[in-house]
N, C-alpha and C positions, 0 to 999 in steps of 0.2 A: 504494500500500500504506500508507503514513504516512497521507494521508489517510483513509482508512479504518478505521486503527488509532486515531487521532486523536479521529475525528467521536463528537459524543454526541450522539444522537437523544433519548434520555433525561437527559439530564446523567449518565448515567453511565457513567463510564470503563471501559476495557478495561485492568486495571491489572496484570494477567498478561501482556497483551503488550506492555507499556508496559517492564515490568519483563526481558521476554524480550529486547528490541530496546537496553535499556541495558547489559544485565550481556553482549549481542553485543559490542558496541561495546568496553566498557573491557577485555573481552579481548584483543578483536582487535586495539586501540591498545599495550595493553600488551607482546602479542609485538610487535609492530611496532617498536615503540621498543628491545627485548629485541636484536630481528634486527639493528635498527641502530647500536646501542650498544658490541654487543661486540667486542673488539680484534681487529683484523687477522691479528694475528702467531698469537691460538688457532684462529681458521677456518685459518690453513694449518695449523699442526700437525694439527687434527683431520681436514683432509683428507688430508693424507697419510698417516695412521694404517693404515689397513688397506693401505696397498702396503710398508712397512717389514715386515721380515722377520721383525725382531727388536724386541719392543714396550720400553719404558721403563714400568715401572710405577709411577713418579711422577707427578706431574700438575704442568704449567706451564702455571699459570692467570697 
């Protein structure tokens, strides 16, 4: 696929897929890094969330 997106038979680029396949990319790194970063201790709070009975409507970030 890279190849293909890549090749210019003309010298002329595919700069809409060029452009598709980057703005993929710094997404998909972005959550990534997002998913990795954030603190331990709010993934449990947040998962426990919905089994507590009685919610806190503060936020401990």
């Amino acid at each position: 696929m890279f190849k293909h997106l890549l090749s210019s038979s003309a010298g002329d680029l595919n700069w809409m897929g060029v452009f598709a396949l980057v703005t993929f990319f710094i997404i998909f790194f972005a959550i990534f890094f997002q998913a990795v970063l954030v603190k331990k201790d709010y993934v449990k709070y947040m998962s426990k969330m919905p089994l507590e009975d009685g919610h806190i409507q503060n936020s401990k970030q």
